[in-house]
PDB file of the backbone (N, CA, C, O) and the ligand in Angstrom, with CONECT records:
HET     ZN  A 101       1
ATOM      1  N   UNK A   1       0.827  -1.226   0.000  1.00  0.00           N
ATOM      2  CA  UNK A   1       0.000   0.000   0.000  1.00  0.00           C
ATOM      3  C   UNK A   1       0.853   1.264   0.000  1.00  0.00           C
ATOM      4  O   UNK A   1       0.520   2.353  -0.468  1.00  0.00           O
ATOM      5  N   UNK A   2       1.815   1.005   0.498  1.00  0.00           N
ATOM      6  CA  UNK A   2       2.942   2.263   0.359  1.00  0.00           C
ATOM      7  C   UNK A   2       3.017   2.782  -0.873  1.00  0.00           C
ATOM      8  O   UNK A   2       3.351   3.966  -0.912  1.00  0.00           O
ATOM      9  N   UNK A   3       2.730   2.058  -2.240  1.00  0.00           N
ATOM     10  CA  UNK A   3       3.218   2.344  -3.248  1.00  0.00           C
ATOM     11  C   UNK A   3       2.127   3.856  -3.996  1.00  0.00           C
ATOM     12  O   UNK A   3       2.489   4.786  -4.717  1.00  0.00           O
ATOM     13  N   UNK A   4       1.145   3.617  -3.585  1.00  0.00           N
ATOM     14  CA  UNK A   4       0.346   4.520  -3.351  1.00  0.00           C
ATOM     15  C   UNK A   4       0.831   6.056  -3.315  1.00  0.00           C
ATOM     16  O   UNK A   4       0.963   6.966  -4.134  1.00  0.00           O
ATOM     17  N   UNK A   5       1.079   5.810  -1.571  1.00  0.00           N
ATOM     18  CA  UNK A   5       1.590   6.852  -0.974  1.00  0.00           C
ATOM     19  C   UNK A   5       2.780   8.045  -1.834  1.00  0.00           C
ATOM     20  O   UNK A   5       2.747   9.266  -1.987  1.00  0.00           O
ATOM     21  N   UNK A   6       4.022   6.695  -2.363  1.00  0.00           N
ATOM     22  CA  UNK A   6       4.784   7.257  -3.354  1.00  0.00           C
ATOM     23  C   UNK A   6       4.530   8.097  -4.811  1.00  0.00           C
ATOM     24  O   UNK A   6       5.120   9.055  -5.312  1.00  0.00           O
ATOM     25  N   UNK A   7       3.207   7.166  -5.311  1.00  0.00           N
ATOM     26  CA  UNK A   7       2.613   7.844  -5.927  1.00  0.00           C
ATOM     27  C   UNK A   7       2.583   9.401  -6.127  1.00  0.00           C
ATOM     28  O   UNK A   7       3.218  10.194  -6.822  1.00  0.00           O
ATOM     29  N   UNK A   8       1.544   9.489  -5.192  1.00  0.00           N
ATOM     30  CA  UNK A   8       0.970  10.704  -4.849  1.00  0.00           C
ATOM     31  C   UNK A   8       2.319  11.500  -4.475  1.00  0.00           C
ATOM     32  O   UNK A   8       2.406  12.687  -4.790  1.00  0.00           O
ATOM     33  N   UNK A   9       2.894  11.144  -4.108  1.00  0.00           N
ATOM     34  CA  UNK A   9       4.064  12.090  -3.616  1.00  0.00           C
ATOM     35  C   UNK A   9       4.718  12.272  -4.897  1.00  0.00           C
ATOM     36  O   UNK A   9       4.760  13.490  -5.075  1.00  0.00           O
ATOM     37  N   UNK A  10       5.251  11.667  -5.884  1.00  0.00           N
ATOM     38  CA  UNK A  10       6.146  12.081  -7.393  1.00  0.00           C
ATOM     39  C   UNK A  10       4.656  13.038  -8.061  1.00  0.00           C
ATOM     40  O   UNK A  10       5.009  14.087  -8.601  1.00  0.00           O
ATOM     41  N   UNK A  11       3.191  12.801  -8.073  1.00  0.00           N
ATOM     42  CA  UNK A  11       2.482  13.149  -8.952  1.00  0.00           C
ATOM     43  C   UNK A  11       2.682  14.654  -8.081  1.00  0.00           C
ATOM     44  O   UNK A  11       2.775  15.571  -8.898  1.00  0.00           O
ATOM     45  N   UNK A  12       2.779  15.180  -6.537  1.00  0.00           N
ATOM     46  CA  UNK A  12       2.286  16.333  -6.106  1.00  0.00           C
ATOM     47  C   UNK A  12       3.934  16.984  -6.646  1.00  0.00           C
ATOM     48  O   UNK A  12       3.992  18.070  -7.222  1.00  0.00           O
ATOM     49  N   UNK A  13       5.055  16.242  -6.394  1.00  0.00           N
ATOM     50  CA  UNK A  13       6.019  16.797  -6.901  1.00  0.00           C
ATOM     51  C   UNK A  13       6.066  17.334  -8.539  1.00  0.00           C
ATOM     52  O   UNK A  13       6.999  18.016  -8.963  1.00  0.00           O
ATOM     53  N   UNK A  14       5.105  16.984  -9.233  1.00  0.00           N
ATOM     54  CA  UNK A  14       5.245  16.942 -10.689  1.00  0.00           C
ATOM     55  C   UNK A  14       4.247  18.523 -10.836  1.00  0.00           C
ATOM     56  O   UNK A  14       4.390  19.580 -11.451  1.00  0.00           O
ATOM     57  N   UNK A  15       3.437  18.069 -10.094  1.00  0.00           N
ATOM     58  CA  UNK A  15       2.772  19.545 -10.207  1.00  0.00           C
ATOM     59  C   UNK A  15       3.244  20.716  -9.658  1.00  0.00           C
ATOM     60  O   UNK A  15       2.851  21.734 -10.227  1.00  0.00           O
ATOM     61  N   UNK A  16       4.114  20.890  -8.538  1.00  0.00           N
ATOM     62  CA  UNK A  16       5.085  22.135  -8.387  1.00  0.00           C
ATOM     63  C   UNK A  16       6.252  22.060  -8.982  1.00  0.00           C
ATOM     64  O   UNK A  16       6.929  22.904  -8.396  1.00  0.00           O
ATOM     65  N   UNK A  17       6.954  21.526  -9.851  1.00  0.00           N
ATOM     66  CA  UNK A  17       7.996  21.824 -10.803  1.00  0.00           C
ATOM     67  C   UNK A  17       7.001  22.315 -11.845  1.00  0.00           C
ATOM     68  O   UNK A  17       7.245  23.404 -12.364  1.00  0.00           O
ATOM     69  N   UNK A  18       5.637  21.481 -12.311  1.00  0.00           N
ATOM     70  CA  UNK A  18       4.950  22.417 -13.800  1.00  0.00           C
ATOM     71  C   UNK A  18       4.682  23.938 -13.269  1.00  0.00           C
ATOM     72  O   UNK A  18       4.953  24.881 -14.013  1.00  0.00           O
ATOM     73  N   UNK A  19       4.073  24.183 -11.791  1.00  0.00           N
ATOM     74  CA  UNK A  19       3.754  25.707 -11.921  1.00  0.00           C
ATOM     75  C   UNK A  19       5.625  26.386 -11.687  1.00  0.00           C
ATOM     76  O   UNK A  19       5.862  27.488 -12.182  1.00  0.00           O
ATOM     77  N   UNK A  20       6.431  25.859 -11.163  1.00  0.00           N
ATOM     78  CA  UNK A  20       7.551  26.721 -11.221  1.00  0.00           C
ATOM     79  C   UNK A  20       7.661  26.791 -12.876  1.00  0.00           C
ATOM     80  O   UNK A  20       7.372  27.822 -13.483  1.00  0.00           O
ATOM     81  N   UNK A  21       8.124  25.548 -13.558  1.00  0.00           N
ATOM     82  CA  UNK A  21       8.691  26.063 -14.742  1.00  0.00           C
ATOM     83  C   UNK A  21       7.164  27.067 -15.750  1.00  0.00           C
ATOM     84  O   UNK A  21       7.587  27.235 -16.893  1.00  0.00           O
ATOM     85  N   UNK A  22       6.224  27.464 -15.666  1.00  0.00           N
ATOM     86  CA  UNK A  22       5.554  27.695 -16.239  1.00  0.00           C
ATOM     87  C   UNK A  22       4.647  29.053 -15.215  1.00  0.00           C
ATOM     88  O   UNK A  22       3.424  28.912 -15.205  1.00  0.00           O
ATOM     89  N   UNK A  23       5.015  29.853 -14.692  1.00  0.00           N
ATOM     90  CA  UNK A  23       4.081  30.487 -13.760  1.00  0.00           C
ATOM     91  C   UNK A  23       2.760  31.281 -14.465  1.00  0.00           C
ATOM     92  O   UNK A  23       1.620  31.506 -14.057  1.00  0.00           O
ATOM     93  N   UNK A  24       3.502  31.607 -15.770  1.00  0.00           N
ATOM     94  CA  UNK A  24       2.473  32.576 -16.663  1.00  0.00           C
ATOM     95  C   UNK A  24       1.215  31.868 -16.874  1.00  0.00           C
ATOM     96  O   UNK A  24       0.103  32.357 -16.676  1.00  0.00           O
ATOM     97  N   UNK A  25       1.481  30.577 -17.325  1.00  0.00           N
ATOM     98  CA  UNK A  25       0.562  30.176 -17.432  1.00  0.00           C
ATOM     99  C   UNK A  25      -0.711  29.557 -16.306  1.00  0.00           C
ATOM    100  O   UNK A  25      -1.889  29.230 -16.446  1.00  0.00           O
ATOM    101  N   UNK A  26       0.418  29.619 -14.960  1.00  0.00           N
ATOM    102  CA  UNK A  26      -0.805  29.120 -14.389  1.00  0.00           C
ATOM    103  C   UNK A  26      -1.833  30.673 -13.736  1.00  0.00           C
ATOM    104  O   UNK A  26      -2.873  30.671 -13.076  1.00  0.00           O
ATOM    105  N   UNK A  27      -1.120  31.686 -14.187  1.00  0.00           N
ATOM    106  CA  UNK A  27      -1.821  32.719 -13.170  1.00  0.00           C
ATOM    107  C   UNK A  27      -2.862  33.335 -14.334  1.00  0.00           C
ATOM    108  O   UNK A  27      -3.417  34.406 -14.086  1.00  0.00           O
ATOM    109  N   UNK A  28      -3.116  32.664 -15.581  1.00  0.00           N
ATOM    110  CA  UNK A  28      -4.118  33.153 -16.113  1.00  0.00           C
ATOM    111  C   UNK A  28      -4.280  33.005 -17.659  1.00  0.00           C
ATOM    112  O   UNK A  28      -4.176  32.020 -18.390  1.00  0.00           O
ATOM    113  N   UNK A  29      -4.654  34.701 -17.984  1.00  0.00           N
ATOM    114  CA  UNK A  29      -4.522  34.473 -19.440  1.00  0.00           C
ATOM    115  C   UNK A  29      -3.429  34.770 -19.931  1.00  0.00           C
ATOM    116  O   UNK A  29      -2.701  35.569 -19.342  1.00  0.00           O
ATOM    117  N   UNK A  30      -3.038  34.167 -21.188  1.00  0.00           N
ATOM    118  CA  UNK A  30      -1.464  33.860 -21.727  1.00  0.00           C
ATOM    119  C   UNK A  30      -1.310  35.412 -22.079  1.00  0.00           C
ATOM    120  O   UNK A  30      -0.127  35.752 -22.093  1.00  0.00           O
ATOM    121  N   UNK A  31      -2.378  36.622 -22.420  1.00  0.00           N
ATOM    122  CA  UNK A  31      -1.665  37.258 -23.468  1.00  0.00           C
ATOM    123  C   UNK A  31      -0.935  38.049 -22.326  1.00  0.00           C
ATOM    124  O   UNK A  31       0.034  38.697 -22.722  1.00  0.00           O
ATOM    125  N   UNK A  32      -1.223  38.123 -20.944  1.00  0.00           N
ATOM    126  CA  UNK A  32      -1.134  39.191 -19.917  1.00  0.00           C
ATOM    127  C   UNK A  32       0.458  38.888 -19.634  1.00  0.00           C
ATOM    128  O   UNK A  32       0.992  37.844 -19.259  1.00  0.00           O
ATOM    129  N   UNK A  33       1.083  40.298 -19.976  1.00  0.00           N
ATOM    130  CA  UNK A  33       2.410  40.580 -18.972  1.00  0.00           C
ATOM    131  C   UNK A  33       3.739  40.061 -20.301  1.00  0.00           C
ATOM    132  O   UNK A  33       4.898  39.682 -20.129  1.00  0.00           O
ATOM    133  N   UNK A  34       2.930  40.260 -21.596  1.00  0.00           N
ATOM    134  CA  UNK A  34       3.673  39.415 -22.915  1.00  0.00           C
ATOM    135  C   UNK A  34       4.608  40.973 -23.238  1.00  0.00           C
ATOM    136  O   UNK A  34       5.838  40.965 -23.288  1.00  0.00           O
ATOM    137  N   UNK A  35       3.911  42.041 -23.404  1.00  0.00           N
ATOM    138  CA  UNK A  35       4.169  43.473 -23.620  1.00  0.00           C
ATOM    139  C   UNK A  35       4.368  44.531 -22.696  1.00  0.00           C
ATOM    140  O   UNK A  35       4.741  45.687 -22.899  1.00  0.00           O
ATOM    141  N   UNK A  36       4.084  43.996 -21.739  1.00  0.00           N
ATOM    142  CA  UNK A  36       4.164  44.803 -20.550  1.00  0.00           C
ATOM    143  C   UNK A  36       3.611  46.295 -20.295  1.00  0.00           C
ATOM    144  O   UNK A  36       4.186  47.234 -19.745  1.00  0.00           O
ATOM    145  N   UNK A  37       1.707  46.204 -21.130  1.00  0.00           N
ATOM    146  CA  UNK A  37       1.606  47.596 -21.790  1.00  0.00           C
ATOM    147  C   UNK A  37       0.554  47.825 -19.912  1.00  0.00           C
ATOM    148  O   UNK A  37       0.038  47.057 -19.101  1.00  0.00           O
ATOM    149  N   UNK A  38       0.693  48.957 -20.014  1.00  0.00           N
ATOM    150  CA  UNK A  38       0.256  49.345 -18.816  1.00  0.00           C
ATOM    151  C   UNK A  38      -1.547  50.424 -19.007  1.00  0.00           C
ATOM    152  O   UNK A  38      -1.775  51.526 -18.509  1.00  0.00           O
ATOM    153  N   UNK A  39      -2.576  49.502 -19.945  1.00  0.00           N
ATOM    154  CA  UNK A  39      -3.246  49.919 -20.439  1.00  0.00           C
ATOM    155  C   UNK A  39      -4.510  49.733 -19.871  1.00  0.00           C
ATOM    156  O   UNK A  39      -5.524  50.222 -20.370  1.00  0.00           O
ATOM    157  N   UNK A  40      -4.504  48.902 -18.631  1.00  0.00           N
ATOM    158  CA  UNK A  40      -5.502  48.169 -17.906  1.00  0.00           C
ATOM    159  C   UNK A  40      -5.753  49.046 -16.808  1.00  0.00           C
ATOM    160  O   UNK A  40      -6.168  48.585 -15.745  1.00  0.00           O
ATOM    161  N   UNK A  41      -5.575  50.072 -16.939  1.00  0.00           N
ATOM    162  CA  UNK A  41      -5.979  51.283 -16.097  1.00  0.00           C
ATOM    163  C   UNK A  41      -7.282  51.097 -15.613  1.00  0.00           C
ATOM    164  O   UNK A  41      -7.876  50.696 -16.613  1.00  0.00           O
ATOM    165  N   UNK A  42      -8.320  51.154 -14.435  1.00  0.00           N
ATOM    166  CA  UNK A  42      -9.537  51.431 -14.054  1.00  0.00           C
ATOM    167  C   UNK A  42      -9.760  52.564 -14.080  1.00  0.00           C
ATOM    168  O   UNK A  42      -8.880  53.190 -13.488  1.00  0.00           O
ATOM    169  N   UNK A  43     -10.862  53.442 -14.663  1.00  0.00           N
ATOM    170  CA  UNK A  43     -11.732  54.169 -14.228  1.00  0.00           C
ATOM    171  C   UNK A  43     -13.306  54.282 -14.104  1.00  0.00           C
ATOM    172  O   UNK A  43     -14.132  53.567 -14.671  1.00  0.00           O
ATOM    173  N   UNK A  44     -13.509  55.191 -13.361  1.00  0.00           N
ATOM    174  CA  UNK A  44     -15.236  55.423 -12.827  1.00  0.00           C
ATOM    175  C   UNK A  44     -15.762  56.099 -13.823  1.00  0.00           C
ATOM    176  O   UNK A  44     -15.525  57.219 -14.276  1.00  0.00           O
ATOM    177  N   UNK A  45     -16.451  55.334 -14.083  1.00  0.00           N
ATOM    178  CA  UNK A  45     -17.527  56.322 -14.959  1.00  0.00           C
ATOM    179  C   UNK A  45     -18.192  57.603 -14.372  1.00  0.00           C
ATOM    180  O   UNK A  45     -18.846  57.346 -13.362  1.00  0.00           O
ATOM    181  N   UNK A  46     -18.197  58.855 -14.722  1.00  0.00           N
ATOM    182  CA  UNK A  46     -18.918  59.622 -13.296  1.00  0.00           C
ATOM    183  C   UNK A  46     -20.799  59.435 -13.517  1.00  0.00           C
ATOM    184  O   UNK A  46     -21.590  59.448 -12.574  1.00  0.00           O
ATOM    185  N   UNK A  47     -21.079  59.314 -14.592  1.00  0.00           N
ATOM    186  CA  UNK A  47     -21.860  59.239 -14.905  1.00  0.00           C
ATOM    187  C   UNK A  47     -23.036  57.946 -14.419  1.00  0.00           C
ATOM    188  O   UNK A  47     -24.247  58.137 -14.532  1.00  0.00           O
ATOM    189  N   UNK A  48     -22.563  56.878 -13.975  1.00  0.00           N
ATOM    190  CA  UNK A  48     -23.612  55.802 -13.772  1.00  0.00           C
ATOM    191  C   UNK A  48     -22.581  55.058 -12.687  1.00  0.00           C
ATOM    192  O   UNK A  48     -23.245  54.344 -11.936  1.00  0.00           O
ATOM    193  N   UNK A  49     -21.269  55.020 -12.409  1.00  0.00           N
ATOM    194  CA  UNK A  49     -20.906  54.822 -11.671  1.00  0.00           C
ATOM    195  C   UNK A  49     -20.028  53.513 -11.780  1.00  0.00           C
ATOM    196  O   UNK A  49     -19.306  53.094 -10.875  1.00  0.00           O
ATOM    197  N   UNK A  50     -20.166  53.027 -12.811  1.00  0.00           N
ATOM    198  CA  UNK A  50     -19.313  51.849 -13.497  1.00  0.00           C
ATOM    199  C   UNK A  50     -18.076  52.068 -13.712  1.00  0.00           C
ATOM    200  O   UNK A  50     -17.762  53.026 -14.418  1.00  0.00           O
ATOM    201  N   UNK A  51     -16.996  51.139 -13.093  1.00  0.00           N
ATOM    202  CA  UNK A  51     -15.365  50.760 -13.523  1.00  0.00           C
ATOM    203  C   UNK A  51     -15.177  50.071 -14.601  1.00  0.00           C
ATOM    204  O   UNK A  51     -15.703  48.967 -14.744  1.00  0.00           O
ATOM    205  N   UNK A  52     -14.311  50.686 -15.616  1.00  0.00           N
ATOM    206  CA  UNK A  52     -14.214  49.883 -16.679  1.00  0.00           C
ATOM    207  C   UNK A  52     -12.540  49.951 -17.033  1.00  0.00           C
ATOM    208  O   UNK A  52     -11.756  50.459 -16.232  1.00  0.00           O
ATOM    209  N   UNK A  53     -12.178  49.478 -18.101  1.00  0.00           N
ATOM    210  CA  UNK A  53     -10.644  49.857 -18.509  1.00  0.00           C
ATOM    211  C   UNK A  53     -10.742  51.365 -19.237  1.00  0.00           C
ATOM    212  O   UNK A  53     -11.729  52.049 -19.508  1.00  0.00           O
ATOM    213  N   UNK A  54      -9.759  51.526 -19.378  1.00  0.00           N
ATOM    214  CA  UNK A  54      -9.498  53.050 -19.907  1.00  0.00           C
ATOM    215  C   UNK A  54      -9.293  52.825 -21.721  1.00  0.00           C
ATOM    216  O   UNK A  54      -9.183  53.651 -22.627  1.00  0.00           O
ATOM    217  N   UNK A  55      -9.304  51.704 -21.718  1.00  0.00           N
ATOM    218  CA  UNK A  55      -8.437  51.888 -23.372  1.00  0.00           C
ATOM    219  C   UNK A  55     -10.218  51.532 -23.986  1.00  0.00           C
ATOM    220  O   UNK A  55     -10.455  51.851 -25.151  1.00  0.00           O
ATOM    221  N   UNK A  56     -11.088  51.040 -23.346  1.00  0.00           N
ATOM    222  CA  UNK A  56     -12.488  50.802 -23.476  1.00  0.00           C
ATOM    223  C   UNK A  56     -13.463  51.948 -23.583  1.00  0.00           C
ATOM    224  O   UNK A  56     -14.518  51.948 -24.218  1.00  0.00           O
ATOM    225  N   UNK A  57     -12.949  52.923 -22.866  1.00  0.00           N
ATOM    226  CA  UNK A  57     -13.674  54.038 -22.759  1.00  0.00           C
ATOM    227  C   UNK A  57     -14.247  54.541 -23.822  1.00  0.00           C
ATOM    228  O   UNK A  57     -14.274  54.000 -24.928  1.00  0.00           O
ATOM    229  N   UNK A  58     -14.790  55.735 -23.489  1.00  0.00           N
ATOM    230  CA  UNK A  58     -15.232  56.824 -25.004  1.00  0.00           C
ATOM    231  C   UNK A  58     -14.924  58.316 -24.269  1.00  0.00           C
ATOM    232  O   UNK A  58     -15.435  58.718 -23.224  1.00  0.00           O
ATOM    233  N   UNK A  59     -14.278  58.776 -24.825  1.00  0.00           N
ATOM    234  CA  UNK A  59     -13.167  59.661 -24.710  1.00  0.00           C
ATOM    235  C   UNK A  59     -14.007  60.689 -24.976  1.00  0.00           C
ATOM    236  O   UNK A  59     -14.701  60.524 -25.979  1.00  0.00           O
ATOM    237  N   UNK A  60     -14.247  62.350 -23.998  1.00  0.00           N
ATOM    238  CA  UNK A  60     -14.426  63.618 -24.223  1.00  0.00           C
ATOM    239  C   UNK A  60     -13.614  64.429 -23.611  1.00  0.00           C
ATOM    240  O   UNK A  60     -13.000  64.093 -22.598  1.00  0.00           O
ATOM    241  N   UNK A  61     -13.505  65.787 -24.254  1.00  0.00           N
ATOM    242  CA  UNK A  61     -12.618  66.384 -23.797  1.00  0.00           C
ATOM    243  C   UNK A  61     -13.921  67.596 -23.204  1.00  0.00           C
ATOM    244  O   UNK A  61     -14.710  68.224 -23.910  1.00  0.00           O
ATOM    245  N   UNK A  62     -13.812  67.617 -22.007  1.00  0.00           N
ATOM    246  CA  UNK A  62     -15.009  68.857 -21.160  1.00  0.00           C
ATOM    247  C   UNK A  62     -13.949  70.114 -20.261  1.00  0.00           C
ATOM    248  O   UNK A  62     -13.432  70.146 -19.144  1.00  0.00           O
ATOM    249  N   UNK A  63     -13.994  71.062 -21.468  1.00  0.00           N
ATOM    250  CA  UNK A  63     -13.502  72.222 -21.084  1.00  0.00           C
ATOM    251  C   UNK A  63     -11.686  71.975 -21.114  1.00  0.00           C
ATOM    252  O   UNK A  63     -11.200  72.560 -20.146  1.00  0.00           O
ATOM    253  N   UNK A  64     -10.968  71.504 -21.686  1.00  0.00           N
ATOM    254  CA  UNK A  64      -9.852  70.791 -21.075  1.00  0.00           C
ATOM    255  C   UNK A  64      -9.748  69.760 -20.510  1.00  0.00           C
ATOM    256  O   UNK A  64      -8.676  69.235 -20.812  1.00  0.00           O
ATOM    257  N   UNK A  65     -10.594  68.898 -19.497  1.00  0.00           N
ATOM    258  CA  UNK A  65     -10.441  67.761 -19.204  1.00  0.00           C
ATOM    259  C   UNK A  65     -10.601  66.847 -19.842  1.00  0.00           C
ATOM    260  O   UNK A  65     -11.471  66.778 -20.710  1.00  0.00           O
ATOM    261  N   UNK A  66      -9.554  65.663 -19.472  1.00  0.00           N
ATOM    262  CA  UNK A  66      -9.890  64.459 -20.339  1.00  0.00           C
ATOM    263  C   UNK A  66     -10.816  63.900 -19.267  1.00  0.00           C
ATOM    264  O   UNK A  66     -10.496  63.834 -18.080  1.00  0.00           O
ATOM    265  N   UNK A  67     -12.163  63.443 -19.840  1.00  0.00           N
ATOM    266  CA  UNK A  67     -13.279  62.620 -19.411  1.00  0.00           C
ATOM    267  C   UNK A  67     -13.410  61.119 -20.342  1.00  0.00           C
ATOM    268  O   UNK A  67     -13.174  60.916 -21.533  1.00  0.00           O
ATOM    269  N   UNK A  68     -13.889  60.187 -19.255  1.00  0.00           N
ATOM    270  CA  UNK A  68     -13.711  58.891 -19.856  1.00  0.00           C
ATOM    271  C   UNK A  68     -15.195  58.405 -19.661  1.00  0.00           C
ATOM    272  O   UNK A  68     -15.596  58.619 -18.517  1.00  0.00           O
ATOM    273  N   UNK A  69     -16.013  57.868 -20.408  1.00  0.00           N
ATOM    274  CA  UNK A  69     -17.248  57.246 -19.975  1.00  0.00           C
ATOM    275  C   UNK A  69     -17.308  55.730 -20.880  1.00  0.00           C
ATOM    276  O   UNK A  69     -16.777  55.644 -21.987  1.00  0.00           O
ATOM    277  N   UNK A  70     -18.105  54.465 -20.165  1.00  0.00           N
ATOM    278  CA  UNK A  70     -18.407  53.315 -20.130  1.00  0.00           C
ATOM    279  C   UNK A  70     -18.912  53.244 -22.006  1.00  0.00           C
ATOM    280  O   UNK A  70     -18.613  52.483 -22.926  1.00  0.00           O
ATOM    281  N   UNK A  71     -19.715  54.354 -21.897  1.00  0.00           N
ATOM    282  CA  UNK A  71     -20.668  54.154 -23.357  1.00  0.00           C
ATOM    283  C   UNK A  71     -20.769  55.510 -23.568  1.00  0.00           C
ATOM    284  O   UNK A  71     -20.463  56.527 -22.944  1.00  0.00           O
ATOM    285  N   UNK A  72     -21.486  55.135 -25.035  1.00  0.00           N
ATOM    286  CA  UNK A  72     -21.576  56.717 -25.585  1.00  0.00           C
ATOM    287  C   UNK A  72     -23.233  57.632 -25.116  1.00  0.00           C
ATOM    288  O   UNK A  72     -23.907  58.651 -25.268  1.00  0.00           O
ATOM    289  N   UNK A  73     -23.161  56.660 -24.641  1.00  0.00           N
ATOM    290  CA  UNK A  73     -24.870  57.244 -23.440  1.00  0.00           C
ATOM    291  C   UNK A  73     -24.728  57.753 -22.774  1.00  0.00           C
ATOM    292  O   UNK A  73     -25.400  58.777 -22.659  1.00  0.00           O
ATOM    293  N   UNK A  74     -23.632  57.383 -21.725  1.00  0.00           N
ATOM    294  CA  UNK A  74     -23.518  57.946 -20.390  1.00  0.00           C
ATOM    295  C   UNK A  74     -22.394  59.251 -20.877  1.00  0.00           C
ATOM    296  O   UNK A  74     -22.074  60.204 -20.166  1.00  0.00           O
ATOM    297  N   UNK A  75     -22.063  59.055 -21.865  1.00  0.00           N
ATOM    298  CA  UNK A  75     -21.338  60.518 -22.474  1.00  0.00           C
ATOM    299  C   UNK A  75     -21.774  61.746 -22.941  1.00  0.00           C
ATOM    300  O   UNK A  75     -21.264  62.860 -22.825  1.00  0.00           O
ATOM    301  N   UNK A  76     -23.389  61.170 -23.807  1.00  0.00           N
ATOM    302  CA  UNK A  76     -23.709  61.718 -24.013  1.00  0.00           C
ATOM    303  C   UNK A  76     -25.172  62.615 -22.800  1.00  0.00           C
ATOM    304  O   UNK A  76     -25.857  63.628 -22.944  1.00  0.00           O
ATOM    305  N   UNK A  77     -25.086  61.747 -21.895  1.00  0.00           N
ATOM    306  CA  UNK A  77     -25.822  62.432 -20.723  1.00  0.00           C
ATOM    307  C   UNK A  77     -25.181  63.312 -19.537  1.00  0.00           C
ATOM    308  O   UNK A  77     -25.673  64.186 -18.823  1.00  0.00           O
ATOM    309  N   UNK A  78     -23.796  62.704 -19.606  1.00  0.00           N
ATOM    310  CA  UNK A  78     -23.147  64.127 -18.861  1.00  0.00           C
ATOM    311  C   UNK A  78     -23.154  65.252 -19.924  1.00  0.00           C
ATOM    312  O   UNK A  78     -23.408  66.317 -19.361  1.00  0.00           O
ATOM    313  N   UNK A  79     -22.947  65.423 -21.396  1.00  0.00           N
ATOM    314  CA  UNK A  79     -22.947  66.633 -21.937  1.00  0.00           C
ATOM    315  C   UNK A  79     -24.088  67.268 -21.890  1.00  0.00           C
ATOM    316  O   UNK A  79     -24.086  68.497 -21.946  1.00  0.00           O
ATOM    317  N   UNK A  80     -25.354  66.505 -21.770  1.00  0.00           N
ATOM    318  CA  UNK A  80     -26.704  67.039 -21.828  1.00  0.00           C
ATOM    319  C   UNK A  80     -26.999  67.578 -20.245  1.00  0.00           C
ATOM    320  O   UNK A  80     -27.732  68.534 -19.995  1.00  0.00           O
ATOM    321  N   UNK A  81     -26.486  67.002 -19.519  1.00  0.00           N
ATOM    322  CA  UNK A  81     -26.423  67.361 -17.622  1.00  0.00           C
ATOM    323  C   UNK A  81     -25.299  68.949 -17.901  1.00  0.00           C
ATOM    324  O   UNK A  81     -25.556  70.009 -17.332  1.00  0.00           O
ATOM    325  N   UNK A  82     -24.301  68.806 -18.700  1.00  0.00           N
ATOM    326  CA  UNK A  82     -23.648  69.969 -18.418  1.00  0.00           C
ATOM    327  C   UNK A  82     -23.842  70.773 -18.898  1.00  0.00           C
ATOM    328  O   UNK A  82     -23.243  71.728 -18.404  1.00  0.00           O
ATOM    329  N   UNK A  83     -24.834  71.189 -20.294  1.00  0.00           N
ATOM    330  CA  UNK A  83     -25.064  72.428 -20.673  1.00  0.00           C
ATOM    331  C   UNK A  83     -26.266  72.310 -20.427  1.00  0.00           C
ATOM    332  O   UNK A  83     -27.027  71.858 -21.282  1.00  0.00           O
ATOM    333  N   UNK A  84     -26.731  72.720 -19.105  1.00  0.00           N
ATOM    334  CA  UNK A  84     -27.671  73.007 -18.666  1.00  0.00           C
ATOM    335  C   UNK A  84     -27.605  74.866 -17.871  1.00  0.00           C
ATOM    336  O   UNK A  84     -28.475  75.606 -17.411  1.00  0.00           O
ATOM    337  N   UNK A  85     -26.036  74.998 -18.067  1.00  0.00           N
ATOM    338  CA  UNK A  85     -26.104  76.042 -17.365  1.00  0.00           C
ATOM    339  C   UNK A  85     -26.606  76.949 -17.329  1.00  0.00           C
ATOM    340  O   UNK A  85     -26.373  77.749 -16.422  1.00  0.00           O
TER     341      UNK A  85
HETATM  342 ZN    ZN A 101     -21.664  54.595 -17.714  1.00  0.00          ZN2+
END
């Protein structure tokens, strides 16, 4: 019955040499950390209140600021909220 035991012991050894030699792959998706682009930025939508990525956004520029919104709805309802003045 020992032989078992050995078993399990070369198979648990086999699985921490695969995540050492391979870490990328076990922490996810392959394309992440290939380019090292730093594009995964979060922001808040101010508008509805949603986090999204930045490179996802829809881009306005309000008065000089760069503003980022989820969709072109919630973009287009802060411009309609802001010239209200
Ligand atoms: Zn939104």
């Amino acid at each position: 019955m020992k032989l078992i035991i050995y078993l399990l012991l070369i198979y648990l050894v086999y699985k921490v040499i695969k995540i050492w030699m391979a870490p990328s792959a076990y922490s996810g998706k392959g394309e992440y950390g290939s380019a090292g682009t730093v594009e995964d930025i979060m922001i808040k939508d101010p508008v509805c209140g949603v986090y999204f990525p930045k490179k996802d956004g829809i881009y306005l520029n309000d008065d000089g600021r760069d503003m980022y919104f989820c969709s072109s709805e919630c973009r287009d309802r802060f411009v309609d909220s802001g010239s209200k003045k």
